[in-house]
Every structure is written in structure tokens, then in C-alpha cells.
C-alpha positions as YAML, in Angstrom:
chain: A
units: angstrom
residues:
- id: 1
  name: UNK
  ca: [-62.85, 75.89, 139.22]
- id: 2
  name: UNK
  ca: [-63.30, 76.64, 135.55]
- id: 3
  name: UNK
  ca: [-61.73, 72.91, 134.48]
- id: 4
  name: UNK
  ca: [-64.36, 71.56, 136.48]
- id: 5
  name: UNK
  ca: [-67.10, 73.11, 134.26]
- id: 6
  name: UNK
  ca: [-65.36, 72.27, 131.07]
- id: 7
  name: UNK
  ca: [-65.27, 68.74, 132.29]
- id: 8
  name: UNK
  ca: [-68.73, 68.24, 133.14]
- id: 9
  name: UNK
  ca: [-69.75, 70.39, 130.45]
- id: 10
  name: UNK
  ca: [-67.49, 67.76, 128.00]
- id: 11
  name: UNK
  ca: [-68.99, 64.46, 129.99]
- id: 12
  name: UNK
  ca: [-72.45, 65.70, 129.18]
- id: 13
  name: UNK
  ca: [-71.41, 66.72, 125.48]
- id: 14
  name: UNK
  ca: [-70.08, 63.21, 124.95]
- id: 15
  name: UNK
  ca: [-72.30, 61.11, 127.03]
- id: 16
  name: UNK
  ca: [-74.99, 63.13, 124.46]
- id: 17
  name: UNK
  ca: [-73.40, 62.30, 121.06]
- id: 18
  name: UNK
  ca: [-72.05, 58.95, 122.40]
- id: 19
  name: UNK
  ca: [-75.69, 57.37, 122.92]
- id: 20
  name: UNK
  ca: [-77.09, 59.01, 119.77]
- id: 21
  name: UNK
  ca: [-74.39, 57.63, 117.94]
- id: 22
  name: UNK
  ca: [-74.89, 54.08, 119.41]
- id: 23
  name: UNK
  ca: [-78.33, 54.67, 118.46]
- id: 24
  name: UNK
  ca: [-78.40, 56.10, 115.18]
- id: 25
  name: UNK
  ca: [-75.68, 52.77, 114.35]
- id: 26
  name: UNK
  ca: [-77.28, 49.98, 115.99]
- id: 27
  name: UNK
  ca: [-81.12, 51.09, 115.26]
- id: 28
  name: UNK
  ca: [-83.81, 51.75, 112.52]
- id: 29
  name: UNK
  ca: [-85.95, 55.12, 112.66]
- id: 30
  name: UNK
  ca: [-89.38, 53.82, 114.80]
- id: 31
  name: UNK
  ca: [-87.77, 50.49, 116.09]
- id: 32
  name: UNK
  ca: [-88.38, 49.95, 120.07]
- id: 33
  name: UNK
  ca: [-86.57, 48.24, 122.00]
- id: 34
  name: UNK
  ca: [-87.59, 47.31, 125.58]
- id: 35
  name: UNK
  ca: [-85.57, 47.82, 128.67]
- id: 36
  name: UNK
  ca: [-87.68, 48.04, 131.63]
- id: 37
  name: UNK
  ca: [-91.00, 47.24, 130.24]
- id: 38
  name: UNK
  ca: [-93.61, 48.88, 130.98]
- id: 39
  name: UNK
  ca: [-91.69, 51.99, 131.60]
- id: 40
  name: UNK
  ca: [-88.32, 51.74, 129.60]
- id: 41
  name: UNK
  ca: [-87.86, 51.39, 126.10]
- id: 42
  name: UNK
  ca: [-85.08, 52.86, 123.72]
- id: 43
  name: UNK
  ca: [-86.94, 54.17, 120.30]
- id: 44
  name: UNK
  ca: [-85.33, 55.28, 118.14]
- id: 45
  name: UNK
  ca: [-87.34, 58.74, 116.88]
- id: 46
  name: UNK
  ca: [-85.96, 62.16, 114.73]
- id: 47
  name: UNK
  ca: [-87.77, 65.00, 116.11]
- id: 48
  name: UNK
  ca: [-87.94, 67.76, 113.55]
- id: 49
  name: UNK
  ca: [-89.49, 69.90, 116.26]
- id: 50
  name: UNK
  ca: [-88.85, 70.94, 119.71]
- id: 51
  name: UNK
  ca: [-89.74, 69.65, 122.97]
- id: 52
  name: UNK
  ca: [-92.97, 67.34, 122.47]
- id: 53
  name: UNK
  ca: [-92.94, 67.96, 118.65]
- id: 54
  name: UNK
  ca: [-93.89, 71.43, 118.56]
- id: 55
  name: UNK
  ca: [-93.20, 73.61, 115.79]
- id: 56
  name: UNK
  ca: [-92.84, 70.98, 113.80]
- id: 57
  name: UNK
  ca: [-90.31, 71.35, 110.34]
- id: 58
  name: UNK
  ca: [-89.05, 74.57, 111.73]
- id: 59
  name: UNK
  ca: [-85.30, 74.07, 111.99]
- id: 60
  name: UNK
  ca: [-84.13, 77.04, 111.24]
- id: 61
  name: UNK
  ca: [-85.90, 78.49, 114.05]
- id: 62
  name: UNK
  ca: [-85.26, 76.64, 116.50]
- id: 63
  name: UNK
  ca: [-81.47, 76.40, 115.61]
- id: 64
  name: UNK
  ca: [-81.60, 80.43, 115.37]
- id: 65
  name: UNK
  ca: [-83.19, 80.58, 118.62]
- id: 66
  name: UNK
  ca: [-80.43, 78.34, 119.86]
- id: 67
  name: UNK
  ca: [-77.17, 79.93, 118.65]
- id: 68
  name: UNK
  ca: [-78.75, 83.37, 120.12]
- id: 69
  name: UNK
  ca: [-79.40, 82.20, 123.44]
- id: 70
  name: UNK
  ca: [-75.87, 80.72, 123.33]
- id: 71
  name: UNK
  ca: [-74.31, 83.85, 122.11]
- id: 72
  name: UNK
  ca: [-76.39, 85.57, 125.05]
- id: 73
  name: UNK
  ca: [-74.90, 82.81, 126.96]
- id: 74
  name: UNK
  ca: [-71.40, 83.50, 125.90]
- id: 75
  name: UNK
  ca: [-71.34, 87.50, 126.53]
- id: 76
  name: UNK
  ca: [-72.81, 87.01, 129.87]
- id: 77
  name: UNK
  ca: [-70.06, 84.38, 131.21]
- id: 78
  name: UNK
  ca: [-68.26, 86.53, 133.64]
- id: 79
  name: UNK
  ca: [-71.73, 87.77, 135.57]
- id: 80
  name: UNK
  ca: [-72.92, 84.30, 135.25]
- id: 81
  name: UNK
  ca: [-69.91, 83.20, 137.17]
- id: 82
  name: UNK
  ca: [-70.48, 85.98, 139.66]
- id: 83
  name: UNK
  ca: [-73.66, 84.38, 140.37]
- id: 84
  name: UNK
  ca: [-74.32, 81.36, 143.15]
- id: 85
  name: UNK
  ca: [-73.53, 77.71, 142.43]
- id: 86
  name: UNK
  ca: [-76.88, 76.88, 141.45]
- id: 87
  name: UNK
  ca: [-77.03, 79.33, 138.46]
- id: 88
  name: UNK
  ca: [-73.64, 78.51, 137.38]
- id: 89
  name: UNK
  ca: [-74.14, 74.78, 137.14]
- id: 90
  name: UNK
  ca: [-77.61, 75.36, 136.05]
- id: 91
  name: UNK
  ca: [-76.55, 77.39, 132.64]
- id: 92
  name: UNK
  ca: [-74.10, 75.39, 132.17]
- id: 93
  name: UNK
  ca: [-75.54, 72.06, 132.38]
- id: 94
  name: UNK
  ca: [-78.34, 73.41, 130.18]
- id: 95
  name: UNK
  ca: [-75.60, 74.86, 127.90]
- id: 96
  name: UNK
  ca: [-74.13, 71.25, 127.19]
- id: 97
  name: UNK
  ca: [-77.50, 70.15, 126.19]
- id: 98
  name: UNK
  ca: [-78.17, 72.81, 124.04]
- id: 99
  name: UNK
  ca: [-75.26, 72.54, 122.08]
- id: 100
  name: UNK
  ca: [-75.84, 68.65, 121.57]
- id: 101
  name: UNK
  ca: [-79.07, 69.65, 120.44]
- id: 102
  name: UNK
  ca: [-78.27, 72.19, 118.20]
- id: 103
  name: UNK
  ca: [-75.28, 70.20, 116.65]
- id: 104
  name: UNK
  ca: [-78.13, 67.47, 115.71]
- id: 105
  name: UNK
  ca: [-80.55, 69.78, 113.96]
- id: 106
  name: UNK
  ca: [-77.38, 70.91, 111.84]
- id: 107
  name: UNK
  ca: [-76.72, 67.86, 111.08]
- id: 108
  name: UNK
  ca: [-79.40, 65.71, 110.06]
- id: 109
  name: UNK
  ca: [-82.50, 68.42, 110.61]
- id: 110
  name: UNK
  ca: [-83.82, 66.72, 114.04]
- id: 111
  name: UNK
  ca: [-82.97, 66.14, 117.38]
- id: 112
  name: UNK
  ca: [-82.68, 62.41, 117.61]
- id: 113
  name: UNK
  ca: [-84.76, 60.98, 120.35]
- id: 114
  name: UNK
  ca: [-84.42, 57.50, 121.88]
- id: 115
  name: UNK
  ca: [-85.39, 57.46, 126.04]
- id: 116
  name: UNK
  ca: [-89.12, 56.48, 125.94]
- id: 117
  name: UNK
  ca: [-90.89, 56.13, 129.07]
- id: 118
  name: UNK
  ca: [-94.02, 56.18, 126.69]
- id: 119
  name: UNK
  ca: [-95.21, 59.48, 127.93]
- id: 120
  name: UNK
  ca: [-92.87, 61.12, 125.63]
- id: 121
  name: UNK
  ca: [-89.29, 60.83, 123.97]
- id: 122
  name: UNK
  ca: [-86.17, 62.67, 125.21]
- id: 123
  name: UNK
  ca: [-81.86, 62.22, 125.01]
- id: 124
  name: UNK
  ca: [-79.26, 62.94, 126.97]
- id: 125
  name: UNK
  ca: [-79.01, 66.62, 126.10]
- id: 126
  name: UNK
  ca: [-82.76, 66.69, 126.87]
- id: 127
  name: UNK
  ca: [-81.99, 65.89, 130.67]
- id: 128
  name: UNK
  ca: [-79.47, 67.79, 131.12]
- id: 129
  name: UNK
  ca: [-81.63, 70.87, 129.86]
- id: 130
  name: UNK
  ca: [-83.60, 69.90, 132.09]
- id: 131
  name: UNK
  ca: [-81.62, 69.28, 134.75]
- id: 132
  name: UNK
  ca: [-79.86, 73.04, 134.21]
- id: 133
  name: UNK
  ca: [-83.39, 75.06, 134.15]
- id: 134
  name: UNK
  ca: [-84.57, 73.08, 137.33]
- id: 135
  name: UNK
  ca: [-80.93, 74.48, 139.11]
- id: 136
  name: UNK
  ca: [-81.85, 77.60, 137.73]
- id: 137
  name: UNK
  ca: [-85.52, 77.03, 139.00]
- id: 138
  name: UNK
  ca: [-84.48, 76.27, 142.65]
- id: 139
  name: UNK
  ca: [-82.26, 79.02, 142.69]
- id: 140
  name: UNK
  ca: [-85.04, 81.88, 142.07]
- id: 141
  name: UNK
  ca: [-87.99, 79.63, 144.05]
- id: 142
  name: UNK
  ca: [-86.07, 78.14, 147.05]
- id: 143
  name: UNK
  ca: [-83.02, 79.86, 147.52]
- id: 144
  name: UNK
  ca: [-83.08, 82.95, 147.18]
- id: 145
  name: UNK
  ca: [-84.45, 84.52, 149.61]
- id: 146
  name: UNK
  ca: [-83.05, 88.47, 149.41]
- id: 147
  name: UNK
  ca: [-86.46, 89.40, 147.97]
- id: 148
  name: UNK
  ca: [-88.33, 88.38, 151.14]
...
């Protein structure tokens, strides 16, 4: 059971640095490129903030903030495991793209962005962020029910 999370956790890792790199290599900073027009485009964007630009410049926050929720992560494996599906595939879904994340703001001092649906700008790690809180999310609103 644990190689399956380390493979998913890997494919989201590398799925993550694989289209940034593509990105970073085949694109300029601002350029736009459409894919499903009016709904698709790739643009290319460095976020020096966090989700929807905010706090702005601060990235030594935000990577603080990350490394200690992944050292919180890290001490609390084995109970996380002990826990249902959903929060063990949510965390560590979420996990993968935090670390993507993190490993950009190291790195060049953003998050490079480059899915634009013209709403707003996300990545891969983004999603599966995303993707991990909303497991978490229907784990505490829909299926768990011991509280009721």
C-alpha cells in the first residue's frame, strides 16, 4: 500500500515540474498561448504570492509556512495512515503539490503559473492541492458521519 502513495505522490511531483519546465523553456514571462479559446490558454505567469496573488513578495513566508506544515505533515504520518482513504489520499495528494510549490519559490522566488481559464492562473501542484483539501473536505462534510 505504501508504494502506491509514493507513486502517485512521484506522478504528481513530476507531472508538476515536467509542465513548468516545458513552460519555463518553450515560453516568455506574460506570453499566452490559446488552447481552447475562450476558456483555455497556457500563460506563462511567476506568482511571487500565494493563491490569487496574495501576500505578494513574501517568500519567505510562505515557504516557512510550507516546510512547517510539511514537517507537521511528516510527524503525523503513522496517524494519518490510521485514518480513512479519503484523508490519506487527500494529505497526500496535497503534499505532492506542496512540495512542487515550495521547490519553485526556492528556486526562482515564485510559483510559476501557466493554466489560465482567465478567471485566474494555477499549475499542476495547484490542482492537486486542491484536489487533496477537497478529499479532505468530503471526508469531514459527507462521510463522516460518527458525529451525527
Amino acid at each position: 500500500m505504501l508504494l502506491s502513495y509514493v507513486v502517485v505522490a512521484c506522478l504528481i511531483f513530476l507531472a508538476d515540474r515536467l509542465s513548468k519546465y516545458l513552460v519555463m523553456a518553450n515560453m516568455t514571462e506574460g506570453q499566452s498561448i490559446p488552447l481552447i479559446p475562450p476558456f483555455l490558454y497556457v500563460t506563462y505567469v511567476q506568482n511571487r504570492g500565494a493563491a490569487f496573488g496574495f501576500l505578494q513578495g513574501q517568500v519567505a513566508l510562505l515557504s516557512a509556512i510550507a516546510v512547517v506544515c510539511l514537517l507537521f505533515i511528516i510527524t503525523q504520518w503513522n496517524k494519518i495512515m490510521a485514518k480513512s482513504s479519503f484523508v490519506r489520499w487527500g494529505v497526500l495528494i496535497a503534499l505532492a503539490g506542496a512540495i512542487g510549490n515550495l521547490l519553485d519559490r526556492l528556486r526562482w522566488g515564485a510559483v510559476i503559473d501557466f493554466l489560465d481559464i482567465r478567471i485566474f492562473i494555477f499549475n499542476v501542484a495547484d490542482v492537486a492541492i486542491v484536489l487533496g483539501v477537497a478529499l479532505l473536505f468530503w471526508e469531514v462534510l459527507v462521510h463522516d458521519r460518527k458525529g451525527q
